[in-house]
C-alpha positions in Angstrom: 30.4 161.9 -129.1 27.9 164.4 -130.8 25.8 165.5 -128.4 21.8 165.6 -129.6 20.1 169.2 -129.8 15.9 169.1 -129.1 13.8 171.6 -130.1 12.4 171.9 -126.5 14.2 173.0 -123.8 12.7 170.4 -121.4 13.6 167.4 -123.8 17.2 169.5 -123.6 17.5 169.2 -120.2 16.3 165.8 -120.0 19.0 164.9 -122.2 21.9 166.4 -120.9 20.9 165.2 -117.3 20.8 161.0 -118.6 23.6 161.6 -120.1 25.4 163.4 -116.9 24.2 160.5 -115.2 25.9 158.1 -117.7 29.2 159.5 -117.6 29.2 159.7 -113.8 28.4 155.9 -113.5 31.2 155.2 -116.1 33.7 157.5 -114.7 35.7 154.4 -113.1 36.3 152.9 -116.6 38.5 153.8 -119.2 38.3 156.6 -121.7 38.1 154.5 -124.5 35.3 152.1 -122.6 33.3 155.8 -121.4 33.2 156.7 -125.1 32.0 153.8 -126.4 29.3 153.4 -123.7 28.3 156.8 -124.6 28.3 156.1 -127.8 26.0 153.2 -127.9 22.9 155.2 -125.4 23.5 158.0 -127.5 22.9 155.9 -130.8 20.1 154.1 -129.1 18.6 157.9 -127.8 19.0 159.1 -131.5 17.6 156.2 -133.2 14.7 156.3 -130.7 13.6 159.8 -131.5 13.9 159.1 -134.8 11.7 155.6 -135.0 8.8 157.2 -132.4 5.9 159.2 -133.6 3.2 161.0 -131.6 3.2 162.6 -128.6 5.2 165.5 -128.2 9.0 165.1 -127.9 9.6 165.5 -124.4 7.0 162.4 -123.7 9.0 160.6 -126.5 12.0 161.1 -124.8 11.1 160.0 -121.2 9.5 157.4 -122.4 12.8 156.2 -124.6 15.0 156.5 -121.6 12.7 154.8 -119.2 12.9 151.8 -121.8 16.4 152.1 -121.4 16.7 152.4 -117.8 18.5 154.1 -115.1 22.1 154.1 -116.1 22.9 153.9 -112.3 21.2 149.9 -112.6 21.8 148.8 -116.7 25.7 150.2 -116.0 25.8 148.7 -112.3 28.0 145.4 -113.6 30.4 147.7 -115.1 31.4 149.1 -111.7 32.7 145.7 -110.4 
């Protein structure tokens, strides 16, 4: 997986942090099923950015992954 870049450092941080948190919450499944869960919030992150207008991009970006939730409760069924 490509990692996104953002212009701000915030939305940077932001970022890097959901993501952290996704791979942590994935880390009992398999490679192959981390990468494509990855794969699919990072698709849905880039597409996001891409679709949203106004407001600056660190609001954008909260905003996205609060529509997508914590990945600690929308990844909780893959931990059983």
């Amino acid at each position: 997986m490509k990692a996104l870049n953002f212009e701000q450092s915030a939305s940077q941080k932001i970022y890097n942090d959901y993501i952290n948190r996704i791979k942590r919450t994935t880390a009992t499944l398999t490679k192959e099923d981390r990468h494509d869960v990855l794969l699919e919030f990072n698709s849905h992150i880039y597409e996001g950015m891409k679709r949203e207008s106004g407001g600056s991009e660190v609001d954008r970006l909260l905003k996205l992954t609060e529509n997508l939730g914590s990945p600690e409760e929308v990844l909780k069924p893959c931990n059983r």
